[in-house]
C-alpha positions in Angstrom: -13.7 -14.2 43.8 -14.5 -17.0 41.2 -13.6 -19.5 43.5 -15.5 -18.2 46.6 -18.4 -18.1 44.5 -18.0 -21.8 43.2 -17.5 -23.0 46.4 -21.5 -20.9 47.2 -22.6 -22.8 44.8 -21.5 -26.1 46.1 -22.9 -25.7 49.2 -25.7 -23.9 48.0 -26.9 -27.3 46.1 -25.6 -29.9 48.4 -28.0 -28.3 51.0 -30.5 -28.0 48.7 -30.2 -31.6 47.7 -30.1 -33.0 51.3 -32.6 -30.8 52.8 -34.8 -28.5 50.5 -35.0 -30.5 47.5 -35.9 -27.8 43.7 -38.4 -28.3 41.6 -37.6 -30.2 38.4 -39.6 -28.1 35.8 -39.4 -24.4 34.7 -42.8 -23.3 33.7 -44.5 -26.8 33.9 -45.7 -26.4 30.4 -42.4 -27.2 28.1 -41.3 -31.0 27.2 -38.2 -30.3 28.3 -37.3 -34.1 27.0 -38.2 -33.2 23.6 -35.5 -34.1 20.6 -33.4 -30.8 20.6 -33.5 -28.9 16.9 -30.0 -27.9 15.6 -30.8 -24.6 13.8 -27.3 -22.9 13.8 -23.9 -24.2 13.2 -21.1 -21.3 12.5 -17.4 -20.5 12.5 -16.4 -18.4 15.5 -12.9 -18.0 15.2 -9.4 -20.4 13.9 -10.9 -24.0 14.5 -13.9 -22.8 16.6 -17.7 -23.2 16.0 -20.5 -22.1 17.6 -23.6 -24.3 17.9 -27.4 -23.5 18.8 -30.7 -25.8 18.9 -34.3 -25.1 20.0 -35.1 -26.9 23.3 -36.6 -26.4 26.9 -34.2 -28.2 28.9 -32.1 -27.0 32.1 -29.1 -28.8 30.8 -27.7 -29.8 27.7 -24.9 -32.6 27.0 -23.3 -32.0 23.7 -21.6 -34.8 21.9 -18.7 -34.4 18.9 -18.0 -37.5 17.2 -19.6 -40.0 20.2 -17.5 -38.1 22.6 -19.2 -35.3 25.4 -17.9 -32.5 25.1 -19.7 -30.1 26.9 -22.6 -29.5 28.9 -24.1 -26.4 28.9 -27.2 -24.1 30.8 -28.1 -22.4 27.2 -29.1 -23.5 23.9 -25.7 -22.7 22.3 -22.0 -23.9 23.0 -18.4 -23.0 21.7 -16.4 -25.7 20.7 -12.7 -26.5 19.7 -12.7 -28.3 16.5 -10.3 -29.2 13.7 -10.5 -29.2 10.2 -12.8 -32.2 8.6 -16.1 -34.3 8.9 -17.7 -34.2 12.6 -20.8 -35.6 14.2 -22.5 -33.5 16.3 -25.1 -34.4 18.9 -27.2 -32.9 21.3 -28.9 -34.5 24.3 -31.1 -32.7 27.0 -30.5 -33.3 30.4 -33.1 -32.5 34.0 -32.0 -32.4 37.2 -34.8 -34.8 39.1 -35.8 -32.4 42.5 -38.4 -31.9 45.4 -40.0 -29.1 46.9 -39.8 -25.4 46.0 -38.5 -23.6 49.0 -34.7 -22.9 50.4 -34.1 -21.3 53.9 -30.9 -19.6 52.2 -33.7 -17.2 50.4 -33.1 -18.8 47.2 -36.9 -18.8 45.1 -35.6 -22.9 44.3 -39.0 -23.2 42.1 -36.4 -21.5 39.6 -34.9 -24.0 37.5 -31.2 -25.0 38.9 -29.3 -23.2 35.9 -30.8 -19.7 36.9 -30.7 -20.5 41.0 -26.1 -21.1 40.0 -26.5 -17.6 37.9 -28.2 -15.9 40.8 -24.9 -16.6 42.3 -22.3 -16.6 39.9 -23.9 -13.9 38.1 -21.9 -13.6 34.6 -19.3 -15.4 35.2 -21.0 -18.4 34.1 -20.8 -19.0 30.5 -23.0 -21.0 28.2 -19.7 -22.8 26.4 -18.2 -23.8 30.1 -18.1 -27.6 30.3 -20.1 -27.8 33.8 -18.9 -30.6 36.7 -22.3 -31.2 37.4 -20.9 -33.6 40.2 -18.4 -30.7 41.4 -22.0 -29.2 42.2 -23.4 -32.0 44.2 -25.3 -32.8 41.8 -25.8 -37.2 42.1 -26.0 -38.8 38.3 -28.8 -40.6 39.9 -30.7 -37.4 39.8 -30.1 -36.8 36.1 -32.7 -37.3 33.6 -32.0 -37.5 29.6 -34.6 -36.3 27.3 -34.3 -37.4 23.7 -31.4 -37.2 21.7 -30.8 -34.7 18.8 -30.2 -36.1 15.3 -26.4 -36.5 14.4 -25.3 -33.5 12.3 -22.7 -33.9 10.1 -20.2 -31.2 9.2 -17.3 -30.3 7.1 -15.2 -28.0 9.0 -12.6 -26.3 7.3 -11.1 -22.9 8.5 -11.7 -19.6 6.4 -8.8 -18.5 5.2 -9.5 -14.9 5.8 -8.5 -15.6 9.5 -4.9 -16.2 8.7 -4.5 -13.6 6.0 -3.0 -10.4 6.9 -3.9 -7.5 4.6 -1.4 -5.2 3.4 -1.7 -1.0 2.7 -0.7 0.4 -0.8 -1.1 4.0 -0.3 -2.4 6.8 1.7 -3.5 10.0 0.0 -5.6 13.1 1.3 -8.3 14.7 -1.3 -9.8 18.1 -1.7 -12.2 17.3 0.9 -9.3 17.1 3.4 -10.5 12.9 3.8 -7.5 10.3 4.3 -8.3 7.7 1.4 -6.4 4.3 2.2 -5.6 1.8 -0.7 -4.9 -1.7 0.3 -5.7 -5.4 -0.7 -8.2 -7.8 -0.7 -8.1 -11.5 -1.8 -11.1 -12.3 -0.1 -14.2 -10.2 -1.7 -14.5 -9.2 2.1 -17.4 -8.0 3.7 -16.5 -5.7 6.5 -13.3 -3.5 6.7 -12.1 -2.3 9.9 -9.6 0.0 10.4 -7.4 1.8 13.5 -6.4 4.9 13.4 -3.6 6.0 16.2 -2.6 9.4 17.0 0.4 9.2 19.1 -1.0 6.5 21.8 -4.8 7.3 21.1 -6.5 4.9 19.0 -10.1 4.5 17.5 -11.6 1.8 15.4 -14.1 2.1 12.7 -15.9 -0.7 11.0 -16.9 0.2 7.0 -19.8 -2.8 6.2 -20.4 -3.1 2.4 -24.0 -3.9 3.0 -24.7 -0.7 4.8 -25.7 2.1 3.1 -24.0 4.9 5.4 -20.6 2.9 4.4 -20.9 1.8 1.0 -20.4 5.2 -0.9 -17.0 5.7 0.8 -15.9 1.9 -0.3 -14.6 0.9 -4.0 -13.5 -2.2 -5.0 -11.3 -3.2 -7.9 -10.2 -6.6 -7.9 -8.3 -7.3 -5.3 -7.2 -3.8 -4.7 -10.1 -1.8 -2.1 -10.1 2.2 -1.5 -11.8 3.5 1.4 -12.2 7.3 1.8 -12.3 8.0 5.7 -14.7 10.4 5.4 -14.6 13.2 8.3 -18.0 13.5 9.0 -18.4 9.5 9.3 -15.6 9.0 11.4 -17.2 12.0 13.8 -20.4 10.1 14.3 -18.6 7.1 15.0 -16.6 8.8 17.9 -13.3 8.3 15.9 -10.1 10.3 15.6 -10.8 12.8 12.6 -7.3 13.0 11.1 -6.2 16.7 10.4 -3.5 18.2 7.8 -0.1 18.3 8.6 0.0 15.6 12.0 0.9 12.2 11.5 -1.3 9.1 12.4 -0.7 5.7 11.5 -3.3 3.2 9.9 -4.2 -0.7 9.9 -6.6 -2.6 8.2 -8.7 -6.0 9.3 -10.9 -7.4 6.8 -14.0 -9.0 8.1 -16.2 -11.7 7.1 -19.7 -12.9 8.2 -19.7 -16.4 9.2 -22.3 -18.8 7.5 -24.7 -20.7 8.8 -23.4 -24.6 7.9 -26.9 -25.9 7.6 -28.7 -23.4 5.8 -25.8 -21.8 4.0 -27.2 -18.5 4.9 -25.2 -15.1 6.1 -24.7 -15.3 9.7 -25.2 -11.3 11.0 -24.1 -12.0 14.4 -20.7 -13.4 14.2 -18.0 -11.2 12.1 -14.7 -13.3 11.5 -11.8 -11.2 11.2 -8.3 -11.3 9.8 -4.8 -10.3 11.4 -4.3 -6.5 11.3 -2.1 -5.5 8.5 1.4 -3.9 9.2 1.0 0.0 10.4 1.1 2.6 7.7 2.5 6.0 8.4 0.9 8.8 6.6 0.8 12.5 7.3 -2.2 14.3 5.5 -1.0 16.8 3.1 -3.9 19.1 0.7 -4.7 17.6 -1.9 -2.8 19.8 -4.6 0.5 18.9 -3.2 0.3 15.4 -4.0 4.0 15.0 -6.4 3.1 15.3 -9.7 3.5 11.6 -11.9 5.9 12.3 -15.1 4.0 10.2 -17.7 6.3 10.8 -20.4 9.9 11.8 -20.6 11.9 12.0 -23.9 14.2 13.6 -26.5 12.1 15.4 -29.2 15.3 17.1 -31.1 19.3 17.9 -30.8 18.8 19.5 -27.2 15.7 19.0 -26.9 13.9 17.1 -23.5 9.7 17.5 -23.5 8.6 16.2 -20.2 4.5 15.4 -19.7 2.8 14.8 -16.1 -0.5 14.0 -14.3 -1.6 16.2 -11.6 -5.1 16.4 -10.6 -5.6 20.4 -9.1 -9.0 20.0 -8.5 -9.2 23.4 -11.0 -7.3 25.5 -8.8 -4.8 28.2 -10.2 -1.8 25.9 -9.6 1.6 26.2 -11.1 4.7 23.7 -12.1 8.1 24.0 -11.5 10.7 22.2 -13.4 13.7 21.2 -11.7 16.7 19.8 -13.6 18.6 17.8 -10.8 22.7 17.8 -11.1 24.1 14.8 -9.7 28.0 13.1 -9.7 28.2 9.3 -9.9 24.8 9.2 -8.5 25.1 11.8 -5.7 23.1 14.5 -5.9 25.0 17.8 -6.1 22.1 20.4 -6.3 19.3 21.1 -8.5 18.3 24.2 -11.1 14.9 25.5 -11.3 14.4 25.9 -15.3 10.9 27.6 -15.7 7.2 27.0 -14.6 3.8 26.8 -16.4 0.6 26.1 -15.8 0.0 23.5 -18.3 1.3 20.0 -17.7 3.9 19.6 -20.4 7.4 21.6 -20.4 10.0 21.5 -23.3 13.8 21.8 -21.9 15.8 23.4 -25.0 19.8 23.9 -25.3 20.9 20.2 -23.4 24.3 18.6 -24.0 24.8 15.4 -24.8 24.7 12.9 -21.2 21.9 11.9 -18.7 20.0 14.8 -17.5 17.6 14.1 -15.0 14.3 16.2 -14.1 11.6 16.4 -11.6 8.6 18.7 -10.9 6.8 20.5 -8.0 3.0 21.9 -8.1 3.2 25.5 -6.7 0.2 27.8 -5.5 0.9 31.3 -4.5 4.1 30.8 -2.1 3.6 27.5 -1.1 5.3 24.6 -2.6 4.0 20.9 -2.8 5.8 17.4 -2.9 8.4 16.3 -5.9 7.6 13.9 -8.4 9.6 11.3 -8.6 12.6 11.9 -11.1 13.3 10.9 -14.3 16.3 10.4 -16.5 16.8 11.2 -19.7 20.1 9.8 -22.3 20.4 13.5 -24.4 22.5 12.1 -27.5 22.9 15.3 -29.9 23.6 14.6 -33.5 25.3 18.5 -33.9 27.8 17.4 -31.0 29.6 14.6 -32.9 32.8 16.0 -33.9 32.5 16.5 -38.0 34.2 14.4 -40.7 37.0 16.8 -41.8 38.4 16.1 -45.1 42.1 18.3 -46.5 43.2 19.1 -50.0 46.3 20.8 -50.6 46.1 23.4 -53.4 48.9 25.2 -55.1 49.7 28.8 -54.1 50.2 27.5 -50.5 46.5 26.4 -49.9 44.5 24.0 -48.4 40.9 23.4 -48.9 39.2 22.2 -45.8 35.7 20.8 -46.5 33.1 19.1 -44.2 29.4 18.9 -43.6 27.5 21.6 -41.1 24.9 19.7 -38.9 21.4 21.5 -38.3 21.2 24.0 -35.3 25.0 25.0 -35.5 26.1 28.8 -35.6 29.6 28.4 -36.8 32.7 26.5 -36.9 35.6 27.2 -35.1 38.6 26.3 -36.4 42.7 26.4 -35.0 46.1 25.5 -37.1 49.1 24.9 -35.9 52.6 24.7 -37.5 55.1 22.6 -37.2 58.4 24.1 -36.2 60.4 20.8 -37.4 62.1 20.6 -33.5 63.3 17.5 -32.8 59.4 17.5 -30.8 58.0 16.5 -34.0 58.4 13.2 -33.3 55.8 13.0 -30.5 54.1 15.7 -32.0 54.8 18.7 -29.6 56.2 21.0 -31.6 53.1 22.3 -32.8 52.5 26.2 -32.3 49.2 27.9 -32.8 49.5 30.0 -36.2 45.9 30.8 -37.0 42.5 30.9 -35.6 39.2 31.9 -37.1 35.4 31.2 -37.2 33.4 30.0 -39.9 29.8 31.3 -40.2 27.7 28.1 -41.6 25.8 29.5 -44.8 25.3 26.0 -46.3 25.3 22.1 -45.2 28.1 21.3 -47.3 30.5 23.4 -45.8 34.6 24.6 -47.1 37.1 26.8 -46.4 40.4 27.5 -48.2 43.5 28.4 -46.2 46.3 30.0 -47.1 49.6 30.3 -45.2 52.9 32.0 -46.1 56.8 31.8 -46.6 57.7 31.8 -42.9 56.0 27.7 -42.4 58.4 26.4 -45.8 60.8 24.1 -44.4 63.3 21.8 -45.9 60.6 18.9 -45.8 58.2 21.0 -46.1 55.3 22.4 -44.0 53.6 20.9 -41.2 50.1 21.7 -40.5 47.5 20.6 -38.1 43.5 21.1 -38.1 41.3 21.5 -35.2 37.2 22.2 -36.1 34.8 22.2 -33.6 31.0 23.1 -34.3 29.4 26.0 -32.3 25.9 27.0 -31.1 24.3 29.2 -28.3 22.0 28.5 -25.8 18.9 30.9 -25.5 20.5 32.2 -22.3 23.9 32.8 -24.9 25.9 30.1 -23.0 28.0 29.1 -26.1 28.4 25.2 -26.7 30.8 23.4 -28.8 30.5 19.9 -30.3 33.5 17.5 -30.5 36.9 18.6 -31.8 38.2 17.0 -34.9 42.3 17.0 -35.5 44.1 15.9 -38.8 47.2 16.4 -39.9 49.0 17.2 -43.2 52.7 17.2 -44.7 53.0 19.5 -47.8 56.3 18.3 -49.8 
């Protein structure tokens, strides 16, 4: 169809030219020769400008660094240009032309450019590089007005085109909005992001000079949250994302050109970065957003108090603390120790080892997402087996002393006889011969046993001591610290 309509054109002014000769002027009243007035010189794109100048002309030649580079039917071409200093240079151009009538039904007293639209339509662009010869056209007939003064400018790329954001975070808030967290090197001045619901997507552009947009934008820094506000994005025609169905996100910063002569804001032309990798998100209410343990520590023997942030929005939500049981890092299941409403929890009764914890916001039935978890070292001072110290009496006694740590209930302690087999000599001849519990009544702690004819040997008696401290939990699972063993010959 382009073709065809080229080859219309061709004909079109070739007859024209031979036999109906156009008039030369528009309205009769412009100087179409007049110096041309460069007004507007912006970027368009990676190493692409646009330019614009006042003038009445048909036809413009424009010139980059001496060279012609275009010619043009508007007041405005597109150019390829690289980075650095260029001249640019506009001359006006007339087509010299008789008469004002066509038997093709043409009105020829229309200048040239709008007699090739009338045929091309809009497939004609202002930044094509016309063959006026292509069209007949003999450079005998061409008439140059005066040039345009050389421009100089300084091109270098904005960086903004080749950048390519990146999304933090997606969250949902009590309003039921999607509020997107990404970053912004570039101060930018237009964000516009895609939303996709399976393969439907929608674009919406937030400006940060318009007021409608502005009160759904914060900027930190680098870092930019934009709250995709429902009833915005319905009278923008966009997808409204809804709880509980996945969509998927990207971000394009934007960037008004500016004007390299004036150094003003350019409205018209937006530059845009690359669209940042796709972010998956799944809107969830707002109070089951996982809870963020702030604080996480050991605050006594068997003691873990856990803190957290959680923001309800003043609704009647709960916690639930979950103590997570795993094996060489496998997770083996998980124990639900209490709930409250407040945002602090105090896990009693722990053993010494790495406990780890996590907690959920509950409200009524329904459950919201897990924090993160956290690890705690427990490291109980009561657990370390105690320093047992043996002093034989007379009578057949021993006095056993030691010190009680805080916390414990009693002290549990075994002896064992030695039966003088010839096992003695890896030490397996030992036989249980008494067992009792000490209640602890003081820190410094003793206990005087007694044993009878029946352990005298020939070398004597052979005892041994086992002591372990004990405690309960408040559930009355009974604990025990490490065991302590000495040994005694009595001569």
């Amino acid at each position: 169809m382009r073709r065809t309509a080229w080859l219309l054109v061709i004909a079109l002014i070739a007859s024209l030219l031979i036999g109906f000769p156009i008039h030369a002027f528009a309205d009769g009243t412009d100087d179409w020769s007049a110096e041309p007035i460069i007004t507007k010189i912006y970027e368009s794109g990676k190493e692409q400008i646009i330019l614009e100048w006042e003038g009445s002309a048909d036809f413009y030649y424009v010139y980059m660094d001496g060279k012609k580079v275009a010619t043009v039917n508007l007041n405005y071409a597109i150019l390829n240009v690289k980075r650095g200093r260029h001249q640019l240079q506009i001359l006006p151009i007339q087509i010299e032309s008789k008469g004002n009538s066509s038997t093709f039904g043409f009105d020829v007293s229309l200048p040239l450019p709008k007699v090739i639209s009338a045929v091309l339509g809009d497939e004609l662009e202002a930044s094509a590089n016309l063959d006026l010869g292509a069209l007949g056209i003999d450079p005998k007939n061409i008439l140059q007005g005066t040039r345009s003064k050389i421009f100089t400018v300084n091109y270098n790329s904005t960086q903004l085109i080749d950048s390519v954001p990146e999304i933090l975070s997606a969250a949902t808030d009590f309003d039921d909005n999607v509020v997107l967290s990404f970053v912004d090197k570039y101060d930018s001045d237009s964000y516009g992001i895609a939303i996709k619901s399976g393969k439907d997507v929608t674009y919406v552009e937030f400006d940060c000079f318009s007021p409608t947009c502005t009160e759904w934008i914060n900027k930190s820094n680098a870092n930019v949250t934009i709250v995709l506000n429902r009833d915005f994005l319905k009278s923008q025609g966009c997808i409204v994302p809804e709880l509980g169905q996945k969509y998927s996100f990207t971000v394009r910063l934007g960037e008004y050109a500016v004007n390299l002569i004036s150094g003003e804001t350019e409205p018209t032309m937006l530059l845009s970065s690359k669209d940042s990798k796709a972010f998956s998100y799944t809107p969830t209410a707002a109070w089951k957003t996982a809870p963020e343990i702030s604080y996480a520590s050991q605050t006594a023997d068997g003691q873990i108090t856990l803190q957290w942030e959680h923001d309800a929005n003043n609704l009647d939500c709960e916690y639930e603390v979950v103590r997570i049981d795993r094996i060489l890092g496998v997770k083996k299941g998980e124990e639900v120790l209490g709930r409250t409403k407040e945002h602090q929890f105090v896990v009693n009764d722990l053993m010494n080892g790495k406990v780890a914890f996590a907690v959920v916001p509950v409200m009524l039935m329904e459950k919201g997402e897990i924090s993160d978890e956290v690890s705690v070292e427990v490291s109980n001072s009561w657990v370390v087996a105690p320093e047992l110290s043996c002093e034989v009496l007379l009578d057949k006694k021993v006095r056993l002393a030691w010190t009680a740590a805080f916390g414990v209930e009693n002290y549990h302690i075994t002896a064992y006889a030695g039966s003088g087999s010839l096992l003695r000599l890896v030490n397996l001849d030992y036989k249980m011969y008494q067992e009792l519990d000490v209640p602890v009544t003081d820190e410094k702690m003793e206990y005087i046993f007694e044993y009878g004819d029946e352990l005298v040997m020939d070398n004597g008696v052979r005892l041994r001591f086992e002591i372990y401290a004990v405690r309960h939990s408040a559930k009355g699972t009974e604990q025990r610290s490490s065991v302590t063993k000495q040994t005694i010959q009595i001569q």
